[in-house]
OpenMM code with the backbone's topology and positions (N, CA, C; nanometers):
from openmm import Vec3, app, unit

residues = "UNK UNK UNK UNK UNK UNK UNK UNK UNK UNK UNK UNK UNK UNK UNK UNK UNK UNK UNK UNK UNK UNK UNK UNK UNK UNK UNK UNK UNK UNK UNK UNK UNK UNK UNK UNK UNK UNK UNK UNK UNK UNK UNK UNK UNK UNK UNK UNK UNK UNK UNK UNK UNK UNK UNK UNK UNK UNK UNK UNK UNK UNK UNK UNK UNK UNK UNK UNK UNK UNK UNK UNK UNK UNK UNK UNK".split()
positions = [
    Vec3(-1.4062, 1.6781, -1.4218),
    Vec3(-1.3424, 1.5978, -1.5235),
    Vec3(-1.4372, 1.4854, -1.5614),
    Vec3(-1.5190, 1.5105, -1.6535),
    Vec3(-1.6018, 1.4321, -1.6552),
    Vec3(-1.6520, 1.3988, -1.7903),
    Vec3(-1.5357, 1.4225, -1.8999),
    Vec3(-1.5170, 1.3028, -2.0534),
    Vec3(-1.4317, 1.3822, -2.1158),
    Vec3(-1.4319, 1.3103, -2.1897),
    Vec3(-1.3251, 1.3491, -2.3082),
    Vec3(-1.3646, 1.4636, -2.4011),
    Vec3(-1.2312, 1.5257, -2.4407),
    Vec3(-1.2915, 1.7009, -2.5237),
    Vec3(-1.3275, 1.7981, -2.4517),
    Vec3(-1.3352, 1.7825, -2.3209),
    Vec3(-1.4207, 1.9112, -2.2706),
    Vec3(-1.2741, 1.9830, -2.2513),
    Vec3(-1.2371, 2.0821, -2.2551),
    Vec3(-1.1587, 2.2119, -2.2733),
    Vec3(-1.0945, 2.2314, -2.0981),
    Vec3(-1.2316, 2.2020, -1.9889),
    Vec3(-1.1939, 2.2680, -1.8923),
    Vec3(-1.1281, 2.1668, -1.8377),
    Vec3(-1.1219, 2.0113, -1.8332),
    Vec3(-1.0049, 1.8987, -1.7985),
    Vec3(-0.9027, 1.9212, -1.7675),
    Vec3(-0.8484, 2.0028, -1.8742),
    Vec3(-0.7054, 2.0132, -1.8629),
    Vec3(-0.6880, 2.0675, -1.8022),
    Vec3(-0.7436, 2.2309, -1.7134),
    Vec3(-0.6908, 2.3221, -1.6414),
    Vec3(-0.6279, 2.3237, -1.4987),
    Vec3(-0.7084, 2.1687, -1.4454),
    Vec3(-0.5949, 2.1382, -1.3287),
    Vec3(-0.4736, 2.1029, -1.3199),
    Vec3(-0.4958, 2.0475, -1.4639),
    Vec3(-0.3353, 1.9377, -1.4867),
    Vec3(-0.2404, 2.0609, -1.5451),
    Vec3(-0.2796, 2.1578, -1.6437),
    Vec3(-0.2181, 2.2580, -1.6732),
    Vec3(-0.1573, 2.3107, -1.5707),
    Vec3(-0.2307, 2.3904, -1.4468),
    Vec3(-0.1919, 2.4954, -1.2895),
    Vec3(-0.1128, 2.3778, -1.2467),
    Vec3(-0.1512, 2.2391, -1.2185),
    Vec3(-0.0335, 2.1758, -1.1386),
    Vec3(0.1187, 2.1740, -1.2535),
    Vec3(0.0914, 2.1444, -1.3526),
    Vec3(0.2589, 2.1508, -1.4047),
    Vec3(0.3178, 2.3165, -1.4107),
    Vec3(0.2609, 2.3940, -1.4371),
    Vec3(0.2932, 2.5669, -1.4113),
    Vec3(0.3768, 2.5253, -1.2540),
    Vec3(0.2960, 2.4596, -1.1713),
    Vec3(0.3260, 2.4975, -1.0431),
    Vec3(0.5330, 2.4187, -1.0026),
    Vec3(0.4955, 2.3918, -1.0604),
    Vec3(0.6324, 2.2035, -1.0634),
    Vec3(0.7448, 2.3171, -1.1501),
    Vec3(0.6775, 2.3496, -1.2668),
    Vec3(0.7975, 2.4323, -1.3721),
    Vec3(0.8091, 2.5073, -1.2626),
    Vec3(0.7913, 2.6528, -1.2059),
    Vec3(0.8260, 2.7271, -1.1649),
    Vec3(0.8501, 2.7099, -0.9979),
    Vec3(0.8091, 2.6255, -0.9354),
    Vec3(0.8485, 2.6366, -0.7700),
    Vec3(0.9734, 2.5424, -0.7849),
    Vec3(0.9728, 2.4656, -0.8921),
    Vec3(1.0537, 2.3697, -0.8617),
    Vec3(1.1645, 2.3163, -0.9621),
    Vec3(1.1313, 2.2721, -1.0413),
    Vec3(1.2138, 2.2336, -1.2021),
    Vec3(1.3162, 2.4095, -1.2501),
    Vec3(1.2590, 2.4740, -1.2508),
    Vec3(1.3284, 2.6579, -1.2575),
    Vec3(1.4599, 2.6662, -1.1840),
    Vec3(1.4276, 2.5969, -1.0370),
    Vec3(1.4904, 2.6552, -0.9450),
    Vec3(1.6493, 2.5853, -0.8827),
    Vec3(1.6462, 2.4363, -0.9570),
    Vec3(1.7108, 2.3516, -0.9822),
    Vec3(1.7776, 2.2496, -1.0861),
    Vec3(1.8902, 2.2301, -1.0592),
    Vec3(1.9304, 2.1471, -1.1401),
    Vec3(1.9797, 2.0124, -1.0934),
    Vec3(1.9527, 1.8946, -1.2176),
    Vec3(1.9612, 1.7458, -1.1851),
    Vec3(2.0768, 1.6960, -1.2738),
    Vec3(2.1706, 1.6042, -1.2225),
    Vec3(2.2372, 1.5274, -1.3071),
    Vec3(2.2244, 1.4352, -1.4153),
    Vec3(2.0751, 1.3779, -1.3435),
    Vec3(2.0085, 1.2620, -1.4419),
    Vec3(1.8486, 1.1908, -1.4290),
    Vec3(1.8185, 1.1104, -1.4628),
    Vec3(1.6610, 1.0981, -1.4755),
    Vec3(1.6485, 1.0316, -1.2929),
    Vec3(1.7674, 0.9673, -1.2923),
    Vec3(1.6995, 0.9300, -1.1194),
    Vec3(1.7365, 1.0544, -0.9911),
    Vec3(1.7458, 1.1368, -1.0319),
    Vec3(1.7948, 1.2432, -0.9392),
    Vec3(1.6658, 1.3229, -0.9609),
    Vec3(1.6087, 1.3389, -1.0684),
    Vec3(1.5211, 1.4313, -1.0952),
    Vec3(1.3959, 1.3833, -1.0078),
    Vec3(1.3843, 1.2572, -1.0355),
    Vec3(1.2476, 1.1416, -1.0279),
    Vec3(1.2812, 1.1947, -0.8968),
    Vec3(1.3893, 1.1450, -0.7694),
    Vec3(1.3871, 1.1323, -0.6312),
    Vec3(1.3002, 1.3061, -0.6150),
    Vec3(1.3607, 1.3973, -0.6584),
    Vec3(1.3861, 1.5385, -0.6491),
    Vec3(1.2117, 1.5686, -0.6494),
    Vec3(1.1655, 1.5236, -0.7552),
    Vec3(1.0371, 1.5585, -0.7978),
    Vec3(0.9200, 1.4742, -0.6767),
    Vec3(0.9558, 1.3597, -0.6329),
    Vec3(0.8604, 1.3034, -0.5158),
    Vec3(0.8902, 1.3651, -0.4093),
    Vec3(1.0256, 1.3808, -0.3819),
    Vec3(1.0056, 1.4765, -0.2621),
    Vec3(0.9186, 1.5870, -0.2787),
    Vec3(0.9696, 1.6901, -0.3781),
    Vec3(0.8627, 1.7666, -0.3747),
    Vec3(0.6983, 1.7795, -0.3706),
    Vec3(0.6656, 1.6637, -0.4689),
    Vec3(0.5067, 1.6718, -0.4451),
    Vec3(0.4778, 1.6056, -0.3306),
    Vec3(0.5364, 1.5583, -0.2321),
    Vec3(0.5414, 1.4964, -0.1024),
    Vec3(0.5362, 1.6681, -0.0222),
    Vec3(0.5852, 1.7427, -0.0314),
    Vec3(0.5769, 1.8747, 0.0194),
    Vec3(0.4457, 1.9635, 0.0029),
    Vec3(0.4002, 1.8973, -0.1650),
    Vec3(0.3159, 1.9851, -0.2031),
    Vec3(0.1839, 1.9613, -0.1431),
    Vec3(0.1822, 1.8433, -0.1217),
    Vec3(0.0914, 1.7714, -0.0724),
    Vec3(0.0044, 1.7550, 0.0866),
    Vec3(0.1573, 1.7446, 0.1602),
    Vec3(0.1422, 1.7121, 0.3240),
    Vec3(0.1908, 1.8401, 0.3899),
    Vec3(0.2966, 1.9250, 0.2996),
    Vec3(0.3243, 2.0428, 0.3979),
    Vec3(0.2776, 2.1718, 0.3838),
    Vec3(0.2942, 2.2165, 0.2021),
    Vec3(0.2669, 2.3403, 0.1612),
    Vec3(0.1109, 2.3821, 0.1586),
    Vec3(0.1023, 2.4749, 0.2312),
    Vec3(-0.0479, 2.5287, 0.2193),
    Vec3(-0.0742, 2.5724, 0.1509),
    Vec3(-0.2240, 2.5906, 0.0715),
    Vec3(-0.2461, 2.6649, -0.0380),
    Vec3(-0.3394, 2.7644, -0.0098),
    Vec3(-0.3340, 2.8714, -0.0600),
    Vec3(-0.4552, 2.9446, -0.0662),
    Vec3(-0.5811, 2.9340, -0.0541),
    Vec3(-0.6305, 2.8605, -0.1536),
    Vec3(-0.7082, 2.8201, -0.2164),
    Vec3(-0.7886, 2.7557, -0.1166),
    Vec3(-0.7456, 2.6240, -0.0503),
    Vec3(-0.7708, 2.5728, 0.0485),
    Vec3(-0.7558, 2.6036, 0.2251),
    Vec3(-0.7789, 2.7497, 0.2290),
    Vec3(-0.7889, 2.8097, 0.3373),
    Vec3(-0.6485, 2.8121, 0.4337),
    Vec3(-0.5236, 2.7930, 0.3495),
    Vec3(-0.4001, 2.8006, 0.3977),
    Vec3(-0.4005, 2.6465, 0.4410),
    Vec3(-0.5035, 2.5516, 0.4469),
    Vec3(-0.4428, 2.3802, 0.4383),
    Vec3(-0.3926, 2.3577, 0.3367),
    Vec3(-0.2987, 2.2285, 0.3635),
    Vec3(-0.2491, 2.1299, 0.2902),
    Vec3(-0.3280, 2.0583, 0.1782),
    Vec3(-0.3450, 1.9953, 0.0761),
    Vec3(-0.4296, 1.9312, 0.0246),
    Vec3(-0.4852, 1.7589, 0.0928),
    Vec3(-0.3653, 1.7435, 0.1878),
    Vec3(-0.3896, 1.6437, 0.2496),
    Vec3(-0.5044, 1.6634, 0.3771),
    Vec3(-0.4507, 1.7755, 0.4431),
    Vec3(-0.5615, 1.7612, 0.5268),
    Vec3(-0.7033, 1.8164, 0.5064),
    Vec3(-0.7630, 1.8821, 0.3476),
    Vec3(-0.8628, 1.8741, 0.3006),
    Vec3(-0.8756, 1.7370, 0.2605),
    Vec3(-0.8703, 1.6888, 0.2011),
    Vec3(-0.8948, 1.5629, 0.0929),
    Vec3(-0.9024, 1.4206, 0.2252),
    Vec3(-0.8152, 1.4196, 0.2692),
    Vec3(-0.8358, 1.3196, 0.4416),
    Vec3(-0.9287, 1.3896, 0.5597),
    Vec3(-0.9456, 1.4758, 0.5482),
    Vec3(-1.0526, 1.5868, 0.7038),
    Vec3(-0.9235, 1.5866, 0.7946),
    Vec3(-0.8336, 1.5829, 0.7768),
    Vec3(-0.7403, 1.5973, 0.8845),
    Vec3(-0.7433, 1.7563, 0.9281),
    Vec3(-0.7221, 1.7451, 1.0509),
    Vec3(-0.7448, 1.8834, 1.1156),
    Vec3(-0.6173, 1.9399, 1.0999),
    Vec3(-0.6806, 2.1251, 1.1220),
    Vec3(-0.5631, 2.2452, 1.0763),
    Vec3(-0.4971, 2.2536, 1.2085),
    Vec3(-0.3475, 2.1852, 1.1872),
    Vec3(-0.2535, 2.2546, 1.2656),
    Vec3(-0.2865, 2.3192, 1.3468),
    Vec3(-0.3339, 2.5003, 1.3323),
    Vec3(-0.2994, 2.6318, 1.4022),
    Vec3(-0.4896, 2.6257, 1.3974),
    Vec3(-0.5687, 2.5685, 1.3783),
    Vec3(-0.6924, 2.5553, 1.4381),
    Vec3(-0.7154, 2.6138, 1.5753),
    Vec3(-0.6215, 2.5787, 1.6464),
    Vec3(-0.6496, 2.5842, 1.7974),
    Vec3(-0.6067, 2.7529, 1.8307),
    Vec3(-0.5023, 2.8082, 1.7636),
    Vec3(-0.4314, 2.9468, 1.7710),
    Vec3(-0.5594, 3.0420, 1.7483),
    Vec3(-0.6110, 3.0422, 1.6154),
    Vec3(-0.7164, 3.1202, 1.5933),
    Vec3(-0.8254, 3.1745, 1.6532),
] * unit.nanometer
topology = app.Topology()
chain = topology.addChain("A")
for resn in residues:
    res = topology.addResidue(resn, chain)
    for name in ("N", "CA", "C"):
        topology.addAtom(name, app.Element.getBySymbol(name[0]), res)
């Protein structure tokens, strides 16, 4: 991400809202804007510290982005 106009910027911010519409916003319903707001930090609080991704070798994004060590490290 590194200026303005370039095309490929957007594609993280694009995959993360895909990800929010469909794991999450799809799958539920809210009464009102502060139910949603609570609803939605929890979740990226999940997305963040619990849910593993692929991508990142089945870690968290937290424990890439901090070096925090893998859980099941020791199992393997």
């Amino acid at each position: 991400m590194d200026g303005c106009g370039r095309c490929q910027d957007n594609i993280f911010v694009e995959r993360l809202w895909w990800t929010i519409k469909h794991h999450y916003l799809d799958l539920h319903s809210f009464d009102g804007g502060s139910e949603l707001r609570h609803g939605l930090e929890e979740w990226i609080r999940f997305y963040n510290h619990e849910r593993g991704h692929s991508a990142l070798d089945d870690r968290t994004p937290d424990e890439v982005y901090f070096g925090l060590p893998h859980p099941f490290a020791e199992a393997a």
